[in-house]
C-alpha positions in Angstrom: -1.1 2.5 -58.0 -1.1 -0.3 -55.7 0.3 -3.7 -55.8 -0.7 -6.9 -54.0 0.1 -10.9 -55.1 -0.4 -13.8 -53.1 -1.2 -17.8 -54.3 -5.1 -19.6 -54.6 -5.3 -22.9 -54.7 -5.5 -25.3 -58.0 -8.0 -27.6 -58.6 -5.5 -30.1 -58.1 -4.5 -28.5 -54.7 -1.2 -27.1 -55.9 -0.3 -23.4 -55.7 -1.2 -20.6 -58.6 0.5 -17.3 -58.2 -1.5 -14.6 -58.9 -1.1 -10.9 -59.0 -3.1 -6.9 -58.5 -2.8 -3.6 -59.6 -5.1 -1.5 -58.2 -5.8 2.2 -58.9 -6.3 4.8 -55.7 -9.8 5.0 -56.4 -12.3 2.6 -56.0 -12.2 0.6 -59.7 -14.6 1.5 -62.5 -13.7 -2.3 -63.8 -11.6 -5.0 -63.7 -9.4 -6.5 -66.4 -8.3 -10.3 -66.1 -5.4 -11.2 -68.4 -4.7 -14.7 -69.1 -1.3 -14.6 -70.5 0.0 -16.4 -73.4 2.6 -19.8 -73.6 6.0 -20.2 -71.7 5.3 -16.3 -70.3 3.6 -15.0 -67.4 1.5 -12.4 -66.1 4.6 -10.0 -65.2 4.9 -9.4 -68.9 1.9 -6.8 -69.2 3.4 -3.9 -68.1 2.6 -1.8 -70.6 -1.1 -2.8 -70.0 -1.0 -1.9 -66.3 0.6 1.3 -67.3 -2.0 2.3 -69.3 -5.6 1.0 -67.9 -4.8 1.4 -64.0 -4.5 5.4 -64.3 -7.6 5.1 -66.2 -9.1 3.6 -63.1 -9.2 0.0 -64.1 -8.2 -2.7 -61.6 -6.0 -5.4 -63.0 -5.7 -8.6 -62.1 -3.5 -11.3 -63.6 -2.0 -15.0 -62.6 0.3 -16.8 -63.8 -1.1 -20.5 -65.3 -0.2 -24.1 -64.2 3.3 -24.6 -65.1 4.3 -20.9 -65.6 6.0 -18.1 -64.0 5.8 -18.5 -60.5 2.8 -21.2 -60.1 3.3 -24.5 -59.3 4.0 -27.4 -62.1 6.4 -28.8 -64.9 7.0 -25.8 -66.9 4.7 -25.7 -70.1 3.2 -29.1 -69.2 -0.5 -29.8 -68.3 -2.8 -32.8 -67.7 -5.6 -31.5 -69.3 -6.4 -28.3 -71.1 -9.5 -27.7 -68.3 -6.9 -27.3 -65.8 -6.1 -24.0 -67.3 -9.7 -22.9 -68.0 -10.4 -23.9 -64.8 -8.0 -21.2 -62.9 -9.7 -18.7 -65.1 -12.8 -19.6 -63.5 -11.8 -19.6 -60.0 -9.9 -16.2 -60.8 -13.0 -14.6 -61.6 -14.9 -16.0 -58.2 -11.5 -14.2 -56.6 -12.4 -11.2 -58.8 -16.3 -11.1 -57.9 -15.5 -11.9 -53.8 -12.7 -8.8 -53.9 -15.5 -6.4 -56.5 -18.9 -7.5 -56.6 -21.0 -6.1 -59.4 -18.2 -4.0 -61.0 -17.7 -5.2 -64.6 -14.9 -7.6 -66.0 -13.4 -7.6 -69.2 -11.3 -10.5 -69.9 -8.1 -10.1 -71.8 -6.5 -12.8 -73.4 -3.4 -13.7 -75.3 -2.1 -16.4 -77.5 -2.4 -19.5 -75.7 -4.4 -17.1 -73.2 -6.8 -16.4 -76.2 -7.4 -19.5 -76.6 -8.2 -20.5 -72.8 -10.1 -17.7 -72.5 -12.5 -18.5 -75.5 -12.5 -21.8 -74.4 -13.9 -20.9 -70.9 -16.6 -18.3 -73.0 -18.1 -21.2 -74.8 -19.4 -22.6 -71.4 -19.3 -19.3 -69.3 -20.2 -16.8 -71.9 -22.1 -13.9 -70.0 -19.9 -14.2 -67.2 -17.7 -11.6 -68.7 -18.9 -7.7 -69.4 -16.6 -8.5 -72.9 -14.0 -10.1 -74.1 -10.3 -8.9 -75.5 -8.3 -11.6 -77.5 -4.8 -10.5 -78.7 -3.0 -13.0 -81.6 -5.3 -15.9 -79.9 -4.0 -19.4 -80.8 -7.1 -20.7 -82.7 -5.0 -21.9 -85.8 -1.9 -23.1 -85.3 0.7 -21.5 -87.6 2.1 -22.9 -91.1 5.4 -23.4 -89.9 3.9 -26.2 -87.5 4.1 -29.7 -90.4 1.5 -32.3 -90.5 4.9 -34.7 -89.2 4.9 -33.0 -85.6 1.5 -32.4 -85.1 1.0 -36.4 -85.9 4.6 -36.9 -83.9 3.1 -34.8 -80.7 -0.3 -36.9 -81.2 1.6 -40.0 -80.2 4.1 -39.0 -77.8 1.4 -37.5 -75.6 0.5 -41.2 -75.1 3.4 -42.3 -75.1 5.8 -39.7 -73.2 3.5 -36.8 -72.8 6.8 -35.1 -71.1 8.5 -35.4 -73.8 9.6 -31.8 -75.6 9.1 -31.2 -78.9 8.4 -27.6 -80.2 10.1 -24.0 -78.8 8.9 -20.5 -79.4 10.9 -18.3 -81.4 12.0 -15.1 -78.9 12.7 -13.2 -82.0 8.8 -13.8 -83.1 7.2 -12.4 -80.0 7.9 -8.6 -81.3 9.8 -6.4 -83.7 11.2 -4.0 -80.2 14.8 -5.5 -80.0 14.4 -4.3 -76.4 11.5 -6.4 -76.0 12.9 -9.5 -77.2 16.3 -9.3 -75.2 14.3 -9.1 -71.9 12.5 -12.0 -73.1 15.2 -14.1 -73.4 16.8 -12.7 -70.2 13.3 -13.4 -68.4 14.5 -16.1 -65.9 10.5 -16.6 -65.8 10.0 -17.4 -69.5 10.4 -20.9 -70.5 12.8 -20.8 -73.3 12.8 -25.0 -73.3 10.0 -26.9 -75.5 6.9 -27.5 -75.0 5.9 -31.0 -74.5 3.7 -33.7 -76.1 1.0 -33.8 -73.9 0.3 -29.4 -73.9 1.0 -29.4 -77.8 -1.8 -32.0 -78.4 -4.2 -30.5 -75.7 -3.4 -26.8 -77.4 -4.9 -28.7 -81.0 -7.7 -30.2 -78.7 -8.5 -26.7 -77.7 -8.4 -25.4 -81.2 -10.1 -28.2 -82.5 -13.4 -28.0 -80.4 -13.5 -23.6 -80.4 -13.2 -24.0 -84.0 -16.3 -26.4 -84.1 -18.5 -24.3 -81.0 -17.7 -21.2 -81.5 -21.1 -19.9 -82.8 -22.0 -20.5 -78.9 -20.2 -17.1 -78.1 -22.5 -14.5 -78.1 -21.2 -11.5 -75.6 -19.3 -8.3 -77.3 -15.7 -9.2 -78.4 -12.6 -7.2 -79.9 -9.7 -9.5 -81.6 -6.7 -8.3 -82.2 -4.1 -9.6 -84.7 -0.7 -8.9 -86.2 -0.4 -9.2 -89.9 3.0 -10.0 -89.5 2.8 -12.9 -86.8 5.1 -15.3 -86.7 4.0 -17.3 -83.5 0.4 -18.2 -84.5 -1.7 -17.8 -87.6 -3.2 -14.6 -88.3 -6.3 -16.4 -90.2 -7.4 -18.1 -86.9 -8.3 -14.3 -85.6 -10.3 -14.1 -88.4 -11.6 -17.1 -88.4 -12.7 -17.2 -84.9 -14.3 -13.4 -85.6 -16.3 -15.0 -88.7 -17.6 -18.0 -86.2 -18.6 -16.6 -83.2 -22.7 -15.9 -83.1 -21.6 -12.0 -81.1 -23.5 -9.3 -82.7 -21.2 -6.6 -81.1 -18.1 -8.3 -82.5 -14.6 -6.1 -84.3 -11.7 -7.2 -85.6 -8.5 -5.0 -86.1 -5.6 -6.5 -88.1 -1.9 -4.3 -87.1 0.0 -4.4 -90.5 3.2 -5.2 -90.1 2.9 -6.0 -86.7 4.3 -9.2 -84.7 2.7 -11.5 -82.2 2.7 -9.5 -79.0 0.8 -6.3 -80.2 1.4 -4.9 -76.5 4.7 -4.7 -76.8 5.3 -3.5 -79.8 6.8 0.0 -81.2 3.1 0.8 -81.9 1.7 -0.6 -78.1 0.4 3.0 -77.4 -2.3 3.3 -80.1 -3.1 -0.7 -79.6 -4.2 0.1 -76.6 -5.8 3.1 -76.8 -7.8 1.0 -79.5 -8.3 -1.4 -76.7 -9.4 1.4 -74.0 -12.0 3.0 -76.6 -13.4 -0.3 -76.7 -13.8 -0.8 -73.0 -15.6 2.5 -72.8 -17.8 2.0 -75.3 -19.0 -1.2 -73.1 -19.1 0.5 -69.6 -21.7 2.8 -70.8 
């Protein structure tokens, strides 16, 4: 396995850090993974670990704000900021591997982004993986601070006001201790101005998404604490894909790829990808 990482530039003209793990071989396809909120694209170990021996190319950034890119950590302008970097990841992609297929992976907040960027871009990828995407947000969030995030993000959209709970991110004790010793996780809140663009988001894939038609797997959790489970489902009843599968983990947390059961996720994953390389 090799590994290469280097820096594109934003639209904005600031730095994004992004990263490859390339197989021996030439690639048979190429997996983009937009990671999820406060984390970054180091976290996907156990994905690299599995797909690059398979002869899969990975390639993963880290978004605006996170991990080792440039900006206020879990702070954005606008929410097209971040669908935009997936966008110019792929033209990186397609320069680097032309006519190689792509799947794109996303999770959480990176599910969201990256069905965001299908409702306008939808036959760009070969298909599409989203793990615990954040299309609902979950019940713990009240009415009060989603109305109280609504304001300050015209107000003082740097102002915090929700953190993710480490403990909610899996049910491997191992997994959440690196988490919290991650000196690239955010472990501060988010602020006004990304809470309200994250509803934005959800708000308008919720309304489009019958405008994504290409083949799609969701993933989900039963037992996620971080997002709603019902917003996987949701999203799978929406979407206008006729080669569309959902599998709901019982039991399992918000970060399915790094849980005790990570091996058979992803082989469920993997059998997937094959069945759309054919």
């Amino acid at each position: 396995m090799k590994h290469k990482e280097g820096t594109f530039k934003g639209f904005e003209g600031d730095d994004i850090y992004y990263q490859w793990w390339l197989p021996d071989e030439a690639p048979r396809a190429v997996i983009l993974i937009v990671h999820g909120l406060a984390e970054h694209s180091g976290r996907y170990a156990n994905v690299v670990d599995h797909f690059v021996p398979r002869g899969y190319a990975l390639f993963g950034f880290d978004l605006p704000g996170h991990g080792k890119s440039f900006g206020r950590r879990v702070h954005i302008r606008r929410f097209s900021d971040y669908v935009q970097a997936v966008d110019r990841c792929f033209n990186m992609i397609d320069e680097s591997f032309p006519d190689i297929p792509i799947f794109l992976v996303g999770h959480s907040m990176g599910g969201l982004i990256a069905a965001t960027y299908l409702l306008d871009c939808r036959d760009r990828p070969a298909g599409a993986v989203l793990s615990a995407p954040s299309i609902k947000a979950h019940d713990s969030v009240s009415p009060v601070i989603v109305a109280v995030g609504k304001l300050l993000s015209s107000l003082i959209p740097t102002a915090g006001i929700l953190q993710l709970e480490a403990e909610g991110v899996s049910r491997d004790v191992k997994v959440v201790t690196d988490y919290k010793n991650d000196p690239l996780v955010y472990r501060g809140k988010i602020t006004a101005r990304l809470a309200a663009e994250l509803l934005a988001a959800m708000q308008r894939v919720s309304a489009e998404a019958a405008r994504i038609t290409l083949p799609l797997l969701l993933l989900q959790g039963s037992a996620d604490r971080l997002v709603s489970p019902e917003g996987a489902r949701l999203l799978y009843e929406q979407v206008s894909s006729s080669d569309k599968k959902i599998l709901i983990y019982e039991g399992l947390y918000h970060e399915v790829f790094n849980e005790p059961e990570h091996s058979q996720v992803l082989r469920d994953v993997d059998d997937w990808c094959e069945l759309h390389l054919l």
